[in-house]
C-alpha atoms as a printed R data frame, in Angstrom:
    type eleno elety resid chain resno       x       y       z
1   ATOM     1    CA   UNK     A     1 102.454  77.407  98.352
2   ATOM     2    CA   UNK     A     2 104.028  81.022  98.951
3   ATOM     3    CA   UNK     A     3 106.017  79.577 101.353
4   ATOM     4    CA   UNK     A     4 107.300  77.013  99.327
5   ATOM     5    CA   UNK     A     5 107.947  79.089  96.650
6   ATOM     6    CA   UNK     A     6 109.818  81.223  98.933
7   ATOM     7    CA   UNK     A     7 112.002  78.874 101.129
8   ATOM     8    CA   UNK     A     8 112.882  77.244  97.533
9   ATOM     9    CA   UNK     A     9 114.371  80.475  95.959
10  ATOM    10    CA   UNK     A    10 115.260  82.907  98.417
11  ATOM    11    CA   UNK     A    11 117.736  80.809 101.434
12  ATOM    12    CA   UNK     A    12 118.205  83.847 103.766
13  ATOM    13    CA   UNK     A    13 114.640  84.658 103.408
14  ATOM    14    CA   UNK     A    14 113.837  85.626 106.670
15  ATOM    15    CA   UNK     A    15 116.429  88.590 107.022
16  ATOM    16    CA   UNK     A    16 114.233  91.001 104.983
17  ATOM    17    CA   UNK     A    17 115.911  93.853 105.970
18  ATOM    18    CA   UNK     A    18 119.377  93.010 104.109
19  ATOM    19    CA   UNK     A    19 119.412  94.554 100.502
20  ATOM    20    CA   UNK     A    20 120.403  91.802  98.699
21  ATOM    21    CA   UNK     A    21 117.354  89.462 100.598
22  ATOM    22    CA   UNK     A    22 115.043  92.474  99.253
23  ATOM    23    CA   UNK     A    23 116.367  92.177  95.675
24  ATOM    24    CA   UNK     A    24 116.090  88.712  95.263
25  ATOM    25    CA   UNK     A    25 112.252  88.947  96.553
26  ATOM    26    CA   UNK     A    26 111.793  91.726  94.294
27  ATOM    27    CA   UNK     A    27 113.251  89.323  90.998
28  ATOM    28    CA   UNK     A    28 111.060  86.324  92.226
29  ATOM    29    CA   UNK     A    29 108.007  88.520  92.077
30  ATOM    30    CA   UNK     A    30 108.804  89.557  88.930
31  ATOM    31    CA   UNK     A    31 109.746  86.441  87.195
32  ATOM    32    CA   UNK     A    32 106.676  84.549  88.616
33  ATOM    33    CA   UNK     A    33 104.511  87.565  87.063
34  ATOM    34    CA   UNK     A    34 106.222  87.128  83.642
35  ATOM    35    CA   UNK     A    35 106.082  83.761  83.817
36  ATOM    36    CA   UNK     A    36 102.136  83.505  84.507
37  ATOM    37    CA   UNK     A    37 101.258  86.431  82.329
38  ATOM    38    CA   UNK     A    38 103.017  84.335  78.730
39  ATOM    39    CA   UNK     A    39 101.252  81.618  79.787
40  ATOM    40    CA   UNK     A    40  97.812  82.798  80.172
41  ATOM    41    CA   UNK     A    41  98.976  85.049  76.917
42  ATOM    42    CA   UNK     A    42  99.761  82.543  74.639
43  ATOM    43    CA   UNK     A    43  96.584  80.748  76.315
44  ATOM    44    CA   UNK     A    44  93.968  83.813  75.096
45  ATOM    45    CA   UNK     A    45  96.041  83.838  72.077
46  ATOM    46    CA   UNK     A    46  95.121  80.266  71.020
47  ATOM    47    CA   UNK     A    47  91.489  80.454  72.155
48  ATOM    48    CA   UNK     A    48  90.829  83.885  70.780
49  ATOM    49    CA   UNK     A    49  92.176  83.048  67.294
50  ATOM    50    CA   UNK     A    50  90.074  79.523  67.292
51  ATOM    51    CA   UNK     A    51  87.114  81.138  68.368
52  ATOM    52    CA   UNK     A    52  86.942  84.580  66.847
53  ATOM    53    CA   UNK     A    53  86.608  86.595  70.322
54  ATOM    54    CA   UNK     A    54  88.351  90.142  69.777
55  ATOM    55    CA   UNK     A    55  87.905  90.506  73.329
56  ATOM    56    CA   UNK     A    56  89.832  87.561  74.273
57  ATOM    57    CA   UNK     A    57  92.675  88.107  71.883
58  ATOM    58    CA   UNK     A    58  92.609  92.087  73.836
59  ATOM    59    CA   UNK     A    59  93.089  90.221  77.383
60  ATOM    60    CA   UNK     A    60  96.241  88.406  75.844
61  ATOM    61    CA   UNK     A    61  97.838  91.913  74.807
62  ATOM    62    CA   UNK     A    62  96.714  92.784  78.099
63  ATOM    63    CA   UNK     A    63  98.585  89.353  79.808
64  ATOM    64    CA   UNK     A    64 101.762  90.655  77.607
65  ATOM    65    CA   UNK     A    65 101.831  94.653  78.888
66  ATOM    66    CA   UNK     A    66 101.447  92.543  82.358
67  ATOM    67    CA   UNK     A    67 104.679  90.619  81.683
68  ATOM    68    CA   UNK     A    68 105.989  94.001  81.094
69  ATOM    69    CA   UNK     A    69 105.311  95.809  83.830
70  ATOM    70    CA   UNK     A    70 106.725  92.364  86.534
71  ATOM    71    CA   UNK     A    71 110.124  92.798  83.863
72  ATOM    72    CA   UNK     A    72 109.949  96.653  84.996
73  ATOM    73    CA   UNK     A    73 109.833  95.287  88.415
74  ATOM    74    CA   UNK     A    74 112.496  92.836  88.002
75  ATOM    75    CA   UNK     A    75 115.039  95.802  86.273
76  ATOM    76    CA   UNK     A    76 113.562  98.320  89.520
77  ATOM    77    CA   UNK     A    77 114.679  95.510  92.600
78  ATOM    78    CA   UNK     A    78 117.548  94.943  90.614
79  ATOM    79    CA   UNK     A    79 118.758  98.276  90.217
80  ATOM    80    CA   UNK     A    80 117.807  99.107  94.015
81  ATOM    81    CA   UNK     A    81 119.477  96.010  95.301
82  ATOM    82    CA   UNK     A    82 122.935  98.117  94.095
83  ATOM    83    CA   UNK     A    83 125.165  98.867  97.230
84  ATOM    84    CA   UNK     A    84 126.555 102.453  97.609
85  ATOM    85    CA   UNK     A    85 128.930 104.150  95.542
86  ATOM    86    CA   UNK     A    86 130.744 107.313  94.947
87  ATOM    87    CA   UNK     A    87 127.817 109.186  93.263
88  ATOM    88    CA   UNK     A    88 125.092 107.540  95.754
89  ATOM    89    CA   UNK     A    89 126.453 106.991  99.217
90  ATOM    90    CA   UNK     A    90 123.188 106.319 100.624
91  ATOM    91    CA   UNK     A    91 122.537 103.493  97.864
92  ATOM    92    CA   UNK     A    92 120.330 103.210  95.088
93  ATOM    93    CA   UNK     A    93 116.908 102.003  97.207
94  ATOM    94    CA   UNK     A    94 114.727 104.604  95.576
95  ATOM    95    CA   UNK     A    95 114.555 103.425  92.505
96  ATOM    96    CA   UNK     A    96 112.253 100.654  94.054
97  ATOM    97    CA   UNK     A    97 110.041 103.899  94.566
98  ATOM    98    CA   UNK     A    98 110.543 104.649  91.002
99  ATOM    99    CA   UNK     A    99 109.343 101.103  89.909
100 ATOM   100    CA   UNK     A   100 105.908 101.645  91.808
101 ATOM   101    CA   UNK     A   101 105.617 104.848  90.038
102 ATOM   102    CA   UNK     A   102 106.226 103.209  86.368
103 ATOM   103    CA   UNK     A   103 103.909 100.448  87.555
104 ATOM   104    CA   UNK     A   104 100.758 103.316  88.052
105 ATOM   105    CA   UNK     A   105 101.863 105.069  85.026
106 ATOM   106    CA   UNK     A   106 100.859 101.288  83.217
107 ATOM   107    CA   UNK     A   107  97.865 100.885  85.382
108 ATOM   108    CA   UNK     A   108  96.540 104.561  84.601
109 ATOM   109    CA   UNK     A   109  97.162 104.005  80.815
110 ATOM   110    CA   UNK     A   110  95.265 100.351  81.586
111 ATOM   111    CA   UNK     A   111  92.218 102.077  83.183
112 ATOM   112    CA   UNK     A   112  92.215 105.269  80.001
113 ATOM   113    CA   UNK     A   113  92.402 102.322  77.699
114 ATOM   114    CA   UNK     A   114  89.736 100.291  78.969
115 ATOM   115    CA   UNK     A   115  87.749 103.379  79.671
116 ATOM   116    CA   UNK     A   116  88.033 104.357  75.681
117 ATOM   117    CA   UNK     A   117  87.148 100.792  74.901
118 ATOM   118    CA   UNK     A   118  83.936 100.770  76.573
119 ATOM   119    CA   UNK     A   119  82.539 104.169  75.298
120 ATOM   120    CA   UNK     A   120  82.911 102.513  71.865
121 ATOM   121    CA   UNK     A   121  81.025  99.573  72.856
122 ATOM   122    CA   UNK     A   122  78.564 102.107  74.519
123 ATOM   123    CA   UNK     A   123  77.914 104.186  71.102
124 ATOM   124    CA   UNK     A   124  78.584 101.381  68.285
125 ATOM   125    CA   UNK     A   125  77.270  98.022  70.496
126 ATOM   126    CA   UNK     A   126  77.898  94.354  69.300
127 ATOM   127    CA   UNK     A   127  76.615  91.288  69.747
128 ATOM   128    CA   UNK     A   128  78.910  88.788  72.115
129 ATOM   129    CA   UNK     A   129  79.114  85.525  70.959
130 ATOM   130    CA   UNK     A   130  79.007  82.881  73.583
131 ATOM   131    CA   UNK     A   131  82.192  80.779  73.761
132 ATOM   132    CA   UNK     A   132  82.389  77.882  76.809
133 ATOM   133    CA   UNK     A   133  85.602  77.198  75.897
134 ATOM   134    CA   UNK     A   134  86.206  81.364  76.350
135 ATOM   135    CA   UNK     A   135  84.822  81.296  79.320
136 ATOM   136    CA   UNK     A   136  86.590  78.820  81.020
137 ATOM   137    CA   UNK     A   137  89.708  80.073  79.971
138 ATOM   138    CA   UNK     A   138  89.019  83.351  81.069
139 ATOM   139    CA   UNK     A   139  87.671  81.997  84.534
140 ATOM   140    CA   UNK     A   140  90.804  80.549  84.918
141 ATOM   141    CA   UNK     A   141  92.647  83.551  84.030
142 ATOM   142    CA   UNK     A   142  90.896  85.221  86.634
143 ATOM   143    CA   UNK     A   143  91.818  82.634  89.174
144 ATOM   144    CA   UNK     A   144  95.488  82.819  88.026
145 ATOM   145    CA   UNK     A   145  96.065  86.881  88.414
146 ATOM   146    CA   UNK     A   146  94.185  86.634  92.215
147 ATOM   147    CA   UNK     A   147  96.683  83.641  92.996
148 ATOM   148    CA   UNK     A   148  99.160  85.969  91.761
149 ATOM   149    CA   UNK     A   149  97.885  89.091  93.468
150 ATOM   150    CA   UNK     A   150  97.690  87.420  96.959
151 ATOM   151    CA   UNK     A   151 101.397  85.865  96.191
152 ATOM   152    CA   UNK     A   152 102.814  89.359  95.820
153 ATOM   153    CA   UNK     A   153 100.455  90.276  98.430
154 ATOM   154    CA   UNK     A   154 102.348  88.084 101.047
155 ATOM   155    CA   UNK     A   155 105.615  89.332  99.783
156 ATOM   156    CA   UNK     A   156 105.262  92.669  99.925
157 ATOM   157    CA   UNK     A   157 104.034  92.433 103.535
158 ATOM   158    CA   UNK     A   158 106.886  90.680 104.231
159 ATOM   159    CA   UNK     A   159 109.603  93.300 103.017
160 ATOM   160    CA   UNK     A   160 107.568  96.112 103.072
161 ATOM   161    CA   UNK     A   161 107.838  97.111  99.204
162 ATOM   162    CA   UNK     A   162 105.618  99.866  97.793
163 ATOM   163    CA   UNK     A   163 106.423  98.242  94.361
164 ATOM   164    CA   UNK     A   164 105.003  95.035  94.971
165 ATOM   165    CA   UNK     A   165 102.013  97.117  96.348
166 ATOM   166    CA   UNK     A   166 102.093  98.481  92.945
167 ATOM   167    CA   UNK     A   167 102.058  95.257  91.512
168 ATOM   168    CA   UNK     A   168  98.836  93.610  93.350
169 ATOM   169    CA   UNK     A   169  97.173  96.661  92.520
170 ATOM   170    CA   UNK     A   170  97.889  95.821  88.916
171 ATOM   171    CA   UNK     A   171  97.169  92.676  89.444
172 ATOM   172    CA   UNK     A   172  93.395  93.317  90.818
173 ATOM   173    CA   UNK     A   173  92.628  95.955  87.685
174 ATOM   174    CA   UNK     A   174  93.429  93.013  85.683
175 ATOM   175    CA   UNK     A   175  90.807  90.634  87.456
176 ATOM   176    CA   UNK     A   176  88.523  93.497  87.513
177 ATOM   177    CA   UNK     A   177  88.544  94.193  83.656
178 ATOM   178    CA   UNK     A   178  89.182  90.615  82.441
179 ATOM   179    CA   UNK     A   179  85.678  90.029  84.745
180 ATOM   180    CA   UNK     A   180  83.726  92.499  82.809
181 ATOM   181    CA   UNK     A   181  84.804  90.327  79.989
182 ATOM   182    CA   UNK     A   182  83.586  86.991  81.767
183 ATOM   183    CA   UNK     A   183  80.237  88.762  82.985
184 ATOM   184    CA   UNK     A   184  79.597  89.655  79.274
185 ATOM   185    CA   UNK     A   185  80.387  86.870  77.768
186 ATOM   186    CA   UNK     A   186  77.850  84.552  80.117
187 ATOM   187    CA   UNK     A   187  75.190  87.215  79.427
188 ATOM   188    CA   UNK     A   188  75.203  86.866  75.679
189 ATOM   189    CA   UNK     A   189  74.084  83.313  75.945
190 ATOM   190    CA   UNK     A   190  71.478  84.347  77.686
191 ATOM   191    CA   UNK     A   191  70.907  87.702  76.704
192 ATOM   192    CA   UNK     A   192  72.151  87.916  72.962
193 ATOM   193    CA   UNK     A   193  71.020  91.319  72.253
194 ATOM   194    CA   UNK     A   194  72.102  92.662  75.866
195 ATOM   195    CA   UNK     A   195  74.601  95.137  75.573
196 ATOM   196    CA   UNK     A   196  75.715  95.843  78.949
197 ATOM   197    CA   UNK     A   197  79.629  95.441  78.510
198 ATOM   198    CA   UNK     A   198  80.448  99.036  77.924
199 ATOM   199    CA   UNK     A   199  78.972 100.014  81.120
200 ATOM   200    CA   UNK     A   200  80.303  97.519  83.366
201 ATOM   201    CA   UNK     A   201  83.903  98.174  81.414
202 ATOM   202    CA   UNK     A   202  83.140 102.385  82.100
203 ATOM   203    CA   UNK     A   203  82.905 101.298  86.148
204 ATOM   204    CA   UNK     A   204  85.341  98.619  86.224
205 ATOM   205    CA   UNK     A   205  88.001 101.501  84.246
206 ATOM   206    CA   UNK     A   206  86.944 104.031  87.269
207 ATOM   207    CA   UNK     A   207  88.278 101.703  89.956
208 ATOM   208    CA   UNK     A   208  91.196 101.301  87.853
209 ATOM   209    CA   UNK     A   209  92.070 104.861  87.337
210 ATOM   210    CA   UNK     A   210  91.735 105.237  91.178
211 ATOM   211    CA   UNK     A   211  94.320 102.618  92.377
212 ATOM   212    CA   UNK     A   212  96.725 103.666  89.416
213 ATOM   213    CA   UNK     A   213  96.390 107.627  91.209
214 ATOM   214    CA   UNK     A   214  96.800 106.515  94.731
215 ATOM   215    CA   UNK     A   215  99.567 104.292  93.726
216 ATOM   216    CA   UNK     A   216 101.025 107.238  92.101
217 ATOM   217    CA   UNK     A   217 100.146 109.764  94.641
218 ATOM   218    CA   UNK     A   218 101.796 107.513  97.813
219 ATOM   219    CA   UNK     A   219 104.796 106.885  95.631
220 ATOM   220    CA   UNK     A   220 104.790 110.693  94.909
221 ATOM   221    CA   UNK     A   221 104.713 111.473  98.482
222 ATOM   222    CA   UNK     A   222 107.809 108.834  99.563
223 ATOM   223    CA   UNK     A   223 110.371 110.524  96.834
224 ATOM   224    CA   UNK     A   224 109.536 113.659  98.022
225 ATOM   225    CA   UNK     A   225 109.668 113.174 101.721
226 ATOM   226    CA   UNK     A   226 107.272 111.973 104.237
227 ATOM   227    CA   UNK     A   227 107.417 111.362 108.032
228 ATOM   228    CA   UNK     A   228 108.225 108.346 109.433
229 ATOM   229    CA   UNK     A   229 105.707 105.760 110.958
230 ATOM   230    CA   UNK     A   230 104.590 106.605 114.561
231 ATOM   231    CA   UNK     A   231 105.353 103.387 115.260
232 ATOM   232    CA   UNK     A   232 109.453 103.643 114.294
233 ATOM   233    CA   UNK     A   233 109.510 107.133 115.898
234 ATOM   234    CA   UNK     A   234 108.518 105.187 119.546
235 ATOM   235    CA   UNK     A   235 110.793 102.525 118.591
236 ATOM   236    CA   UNK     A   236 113.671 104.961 118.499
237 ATOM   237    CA   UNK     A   237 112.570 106.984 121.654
238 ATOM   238    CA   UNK     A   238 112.032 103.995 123.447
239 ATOM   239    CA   UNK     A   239 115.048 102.103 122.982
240 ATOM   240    CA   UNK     A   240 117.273 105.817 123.381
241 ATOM   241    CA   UNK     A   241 115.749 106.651 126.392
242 ATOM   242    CA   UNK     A   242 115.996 103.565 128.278
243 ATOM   243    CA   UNK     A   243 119.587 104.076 128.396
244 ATOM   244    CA   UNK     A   244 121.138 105.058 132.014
245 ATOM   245    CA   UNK     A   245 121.408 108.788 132.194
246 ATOM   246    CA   UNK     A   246 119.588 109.910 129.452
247 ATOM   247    CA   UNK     A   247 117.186 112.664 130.324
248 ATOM   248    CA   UNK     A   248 115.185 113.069 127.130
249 ATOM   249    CA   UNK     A   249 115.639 112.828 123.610
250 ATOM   250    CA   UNK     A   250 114.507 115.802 121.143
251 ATOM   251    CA   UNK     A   251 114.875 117.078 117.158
252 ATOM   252    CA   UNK     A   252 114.564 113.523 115.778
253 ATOM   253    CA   UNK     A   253 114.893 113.169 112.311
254 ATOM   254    CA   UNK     A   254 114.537 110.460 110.126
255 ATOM   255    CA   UNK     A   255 115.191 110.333 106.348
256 ATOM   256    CA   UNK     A   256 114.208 107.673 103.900
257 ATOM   257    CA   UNK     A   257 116.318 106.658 101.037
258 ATOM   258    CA   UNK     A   258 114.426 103.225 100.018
259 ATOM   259    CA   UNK     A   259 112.088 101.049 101.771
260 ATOM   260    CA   UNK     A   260 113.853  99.504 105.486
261 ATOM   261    CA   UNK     A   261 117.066 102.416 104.493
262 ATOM   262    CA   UNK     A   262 116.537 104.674 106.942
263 ATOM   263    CA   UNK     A   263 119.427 107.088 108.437
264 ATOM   264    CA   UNK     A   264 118.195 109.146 111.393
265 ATOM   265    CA   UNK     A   265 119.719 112.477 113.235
266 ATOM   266    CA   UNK     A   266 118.299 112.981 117.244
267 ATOM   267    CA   UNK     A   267 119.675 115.333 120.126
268 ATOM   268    CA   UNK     A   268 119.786 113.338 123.383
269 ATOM   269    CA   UNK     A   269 119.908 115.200 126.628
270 ATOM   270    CA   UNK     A   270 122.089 113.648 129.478
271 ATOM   271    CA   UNK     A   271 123.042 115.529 132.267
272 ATOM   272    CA   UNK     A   272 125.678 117.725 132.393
273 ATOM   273    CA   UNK     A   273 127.436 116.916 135.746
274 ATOM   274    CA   UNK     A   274 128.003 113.394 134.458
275 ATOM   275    CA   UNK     A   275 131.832 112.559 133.185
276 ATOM   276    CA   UNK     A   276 132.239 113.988 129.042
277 ATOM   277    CA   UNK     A   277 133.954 110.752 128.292
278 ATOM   278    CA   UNK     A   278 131.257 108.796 129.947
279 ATOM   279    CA   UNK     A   279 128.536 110.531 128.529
280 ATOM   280    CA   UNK     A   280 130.457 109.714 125.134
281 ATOM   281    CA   UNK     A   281 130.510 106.296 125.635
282 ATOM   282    CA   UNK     A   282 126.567 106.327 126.274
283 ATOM   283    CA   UNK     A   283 126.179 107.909 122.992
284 ATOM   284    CA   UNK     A   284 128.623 105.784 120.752
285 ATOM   285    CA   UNK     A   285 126.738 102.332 122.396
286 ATOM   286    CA   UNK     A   286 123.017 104.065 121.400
287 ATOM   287    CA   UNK     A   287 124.084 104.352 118.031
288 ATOM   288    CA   UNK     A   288 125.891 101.215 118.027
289 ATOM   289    CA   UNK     A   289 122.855  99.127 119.304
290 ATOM   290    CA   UNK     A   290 119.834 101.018 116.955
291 ATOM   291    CA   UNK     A   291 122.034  99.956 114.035
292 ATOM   292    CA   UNK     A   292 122.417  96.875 115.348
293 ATOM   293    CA   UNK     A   293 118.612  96.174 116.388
294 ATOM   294    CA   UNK     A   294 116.355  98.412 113.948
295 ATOM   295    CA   UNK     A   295 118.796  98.760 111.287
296 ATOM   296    CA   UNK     A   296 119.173 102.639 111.014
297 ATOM   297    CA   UNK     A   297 122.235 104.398 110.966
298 ATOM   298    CA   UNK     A   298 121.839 107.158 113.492
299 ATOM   299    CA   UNK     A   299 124.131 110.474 114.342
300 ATOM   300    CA   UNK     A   300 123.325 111.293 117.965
301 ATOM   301    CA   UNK     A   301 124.268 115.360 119.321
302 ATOM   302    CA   UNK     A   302 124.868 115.165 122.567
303 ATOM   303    CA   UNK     A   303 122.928 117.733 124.406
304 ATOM   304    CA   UNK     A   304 124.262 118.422 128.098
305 ATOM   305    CA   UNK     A   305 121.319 119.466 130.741
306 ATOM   306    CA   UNK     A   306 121.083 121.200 133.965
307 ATOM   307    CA   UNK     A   307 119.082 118.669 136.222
308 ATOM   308    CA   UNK     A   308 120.056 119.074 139.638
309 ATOM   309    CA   UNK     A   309 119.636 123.166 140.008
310 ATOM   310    CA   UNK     A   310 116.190 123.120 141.758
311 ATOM   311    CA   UNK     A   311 115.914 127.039 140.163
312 ATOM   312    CA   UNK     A   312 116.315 125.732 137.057
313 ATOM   313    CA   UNK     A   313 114.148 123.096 137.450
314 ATOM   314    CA   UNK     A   314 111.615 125.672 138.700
315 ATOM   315    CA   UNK     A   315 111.761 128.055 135.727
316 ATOM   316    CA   UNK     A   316 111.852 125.393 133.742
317 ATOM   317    CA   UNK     A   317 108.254 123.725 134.817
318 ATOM   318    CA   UNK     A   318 106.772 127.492 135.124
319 ATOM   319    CA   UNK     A   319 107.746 128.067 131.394
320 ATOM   320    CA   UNK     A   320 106.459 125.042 130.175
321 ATOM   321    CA   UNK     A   321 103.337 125.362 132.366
322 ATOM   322    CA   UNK     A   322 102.979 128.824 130.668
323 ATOM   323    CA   UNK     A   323 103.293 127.240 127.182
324 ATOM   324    CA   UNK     A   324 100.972 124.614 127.982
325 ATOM   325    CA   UNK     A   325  98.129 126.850 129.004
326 ATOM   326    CA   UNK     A   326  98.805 128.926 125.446
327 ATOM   327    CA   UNK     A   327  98.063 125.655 123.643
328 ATOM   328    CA   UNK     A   328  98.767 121.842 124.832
329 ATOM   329    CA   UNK     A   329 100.283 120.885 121.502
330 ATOM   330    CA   UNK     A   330 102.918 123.124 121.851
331 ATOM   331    CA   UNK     A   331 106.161 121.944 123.708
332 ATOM   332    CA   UNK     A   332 109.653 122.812 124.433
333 ATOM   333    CA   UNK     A   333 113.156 121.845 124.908
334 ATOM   334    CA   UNK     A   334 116.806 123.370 125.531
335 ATOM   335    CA   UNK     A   335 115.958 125.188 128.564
336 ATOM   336    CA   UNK     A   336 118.739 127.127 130.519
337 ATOM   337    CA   UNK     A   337 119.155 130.007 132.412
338 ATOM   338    CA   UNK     A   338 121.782 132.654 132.212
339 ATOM   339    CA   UNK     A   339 121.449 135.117 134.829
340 ATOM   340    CA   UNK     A   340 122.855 138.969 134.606
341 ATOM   341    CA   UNK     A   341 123.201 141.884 136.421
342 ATOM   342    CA   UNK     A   342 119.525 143.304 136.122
343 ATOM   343    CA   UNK     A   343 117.729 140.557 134.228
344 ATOM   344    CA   UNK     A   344 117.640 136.626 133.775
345 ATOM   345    CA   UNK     A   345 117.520 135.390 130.203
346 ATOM   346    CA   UNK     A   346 115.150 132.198 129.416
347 ATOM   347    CA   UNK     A   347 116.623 130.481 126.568
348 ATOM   348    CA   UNK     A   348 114.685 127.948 124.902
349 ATOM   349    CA   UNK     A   349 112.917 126.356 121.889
350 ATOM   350    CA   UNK     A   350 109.398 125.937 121.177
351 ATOM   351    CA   UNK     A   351 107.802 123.244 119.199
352 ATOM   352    CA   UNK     A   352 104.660 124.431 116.773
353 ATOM   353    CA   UNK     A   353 103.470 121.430 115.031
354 ATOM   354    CA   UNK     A   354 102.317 121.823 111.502
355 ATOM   355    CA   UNK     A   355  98.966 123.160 110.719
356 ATOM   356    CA   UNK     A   356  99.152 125.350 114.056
357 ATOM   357    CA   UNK     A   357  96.668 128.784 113.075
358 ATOM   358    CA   UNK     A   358  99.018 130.974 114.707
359 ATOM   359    CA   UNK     A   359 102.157 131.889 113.122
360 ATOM   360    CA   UNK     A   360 105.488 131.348 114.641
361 ATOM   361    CA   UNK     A   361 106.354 135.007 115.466
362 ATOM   362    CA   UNK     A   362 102.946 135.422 117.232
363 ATOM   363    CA   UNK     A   363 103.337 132.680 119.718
364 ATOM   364    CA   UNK     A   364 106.552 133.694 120.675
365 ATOM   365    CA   UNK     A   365 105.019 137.085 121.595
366 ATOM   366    CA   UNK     A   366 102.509 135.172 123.816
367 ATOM   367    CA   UNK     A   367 105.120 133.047 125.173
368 ATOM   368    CA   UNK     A   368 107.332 135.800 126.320
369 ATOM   369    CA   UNK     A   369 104.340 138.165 127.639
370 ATOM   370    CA   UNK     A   370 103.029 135.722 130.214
371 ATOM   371    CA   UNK     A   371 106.360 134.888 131.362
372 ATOM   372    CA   UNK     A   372 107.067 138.459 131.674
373 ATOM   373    CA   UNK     A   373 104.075 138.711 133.939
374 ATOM   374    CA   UNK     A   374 105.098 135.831 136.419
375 ATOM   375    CA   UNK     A   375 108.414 138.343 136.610
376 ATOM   376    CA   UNK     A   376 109.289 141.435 134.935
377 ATOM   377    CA   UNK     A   377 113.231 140.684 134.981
378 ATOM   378    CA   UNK     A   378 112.506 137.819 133.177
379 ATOM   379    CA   UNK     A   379 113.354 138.053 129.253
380 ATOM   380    CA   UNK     A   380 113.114 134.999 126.866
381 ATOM   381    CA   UNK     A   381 115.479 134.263 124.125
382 ATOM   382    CA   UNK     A   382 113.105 131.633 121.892
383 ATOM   383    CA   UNK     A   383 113.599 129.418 118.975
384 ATOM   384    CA   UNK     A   384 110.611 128.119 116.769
385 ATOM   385    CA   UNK     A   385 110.450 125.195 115.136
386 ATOM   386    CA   UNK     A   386 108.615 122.019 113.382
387 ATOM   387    CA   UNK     A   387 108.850 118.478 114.347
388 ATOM   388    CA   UNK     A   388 109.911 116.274 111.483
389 ATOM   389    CA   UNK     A   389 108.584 113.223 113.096
């Protein structure tokens, strides 16, 4: 049926990656959600004032915040869908970041809510009335938000969107407090004077606060900068270094500005005996083709090596040898050699990754010490740095 829904709405749907493709996924989530949530709304609504349920009528205010938060969602792909301008040349893709996070500020005040609710029921409890006609249409209000939350489900899989993530999450606090509902409700036939509501509600609100905080939390954690997925990172080294002449490929960056907006930075080493203009044209087609194939604007430094010196080559595979040993993690890059009249300067950088116990300054003291004990006329000239990949 997602499918359906899909191929009938969206035409280009399978180019996921364009921001307009995004934006219209983003609205049909969003419209479906408001469109389901007044329906099973006006639903509770109908039931709850011809049978007297409180609780009921509480799930319909719920169904309504619910149409809320997929019009938030809506306004969010809408507003991210915007192409670049003068104030925001890299586009407007992370408000779709923003979105999630308005979606976990709902489902936190959802879960404090519910959470309130069921420490009432706890210290003043009251009887639930048995209702078939209430439980059916809660039943089936259950059955509509998981068909909903596996619909966004598929969706955001498909384009990658921490909103709609947001969204299912929502989604599966509803079932999970409307189900406390349905679980009291068949007890009181059976158990008029069992009061176990307020309890199940105090659980159900736990799970609730906890997907509303890691919503919030991974959301958190995109706007203010996280590394890319191991999985892109070999993407980009493997497609860059299958290239003729390229030697190696160091200092990637990658920055995010919205979900599938990526715009990347990366020094690639090609030898330095090989034609400028050739070694130009290498570049410019690299950058060229990632755009073309993974969709990320990339600025490439060329970064010309000394291969065929066998010295080099030698004092380059001691050093790193030597850096090894000090710790396998550690690695390096932008080796060269520039002799002079009494000593030879190693010039290089070093790699710490984050976390390392030593600090920076220290392990360039090791560094240089055992090199200086392979050969006294040996001094080092060494840069530290993190990997932001």
């Amino acid at each position: 049926m997602t499918n359906i829904i899909v191929k009938t709405f969206i035409k280009d749907y399978k180019n996921v990656t364009d921001s307009k493709v995004r934006m219209k996924y983003g609205i049909l989530s969003g419209c479906v959600g408001i469109a389901l949530n007044v329906v099973l709304c006006l639903m509770k609504f109908f039931v709850g004032s011809m049978t007297g349920s409180i609780a009921i009528t509480a799930d319909a205010v719920n169904n309504l915040s619910d149409a809320g938060s997929s019009a938030v969602t809506v306004f969010g792909f809408k507003m991210a869908g915007k192409p670049a301008d003068k104030d925001h040349p890299f586009g407007h893709g992370r408000i779709e970041y923003i979105t999630a996070m308005i979606v976990s500020f709902i489902i936190l005040f959802m879960g404090v809510e519910l959470a309130i609710q069921s420490v009432k029921k706890i210290r003043t409890p009251e009887d639930v009335k048995f209702s078939l006609i209430g439980a059916v249409i809660i039943a089936v209000s259950i059955l509509g938000k998981l068909w909903l939350a596996f619909f966004n489900k598929n969706l955001g899989k498909r384009i990658d969107s921490p909103a709609m993530t947001a969204v299912v999450a929502d989604s599966l606090s509803d079932i999970a407090a409307t189900s406390v509902t349905l679980i009291a409700l068949i007890l009181s036939k059976f158990f008029p004077s069992f009061h176990i509501d307020g309890w199940l509600g105090i659980i159900v609100a736990c799970f609730v606060l906890k997907a509303g905080l890691d919503i919030f939390r991974d959301t958190l954690s995109s706007l203010i900068g996280q590394p890319p997925s191991k999985e892109l990172v070999d993407e980009i080294k493997n497609k860059i270094l299958a290239y003729d002449h390229v030697s190696g490929i160091h200092d990637l960056i990658v920055h995010n500005y919205g979900p599938e907006h990526y715009f990347a930075t990366v020094h690639v080493e090609i030898p330095a005996d090989i034609d400028v203009m050739v070694g130009h044209d290498i570049i410019d087609n690299i950058e060229n083709d990632i755009k073309k194939e993974i969709g990320i604007d990339l600025t490439i430094h060329y970064d010309p090596i000394v291969v065929n010196d066998e010295r080099v080559n030698e004092l380059k595979e001691m050093t790193d040898n030597i850096v090894k040993n000090i710790n396998p993690e550690l690695s390096i890059h932008d080796f060269r050699v520039v002799d002079g009249p009494m000593h030879t300067n190693l010039i290089f950088d070093v790699v710490i990754p984050y976390g390392f116990k030593e600090v920076p300054n220290e392990i360039i003291k090791e560094i240089s010490l055992k090199i200086s004990e392979v050969n006294d006329s040996y001094f080092t000239v060494i840069k530290a740095e993190h990997s932001f990949v």
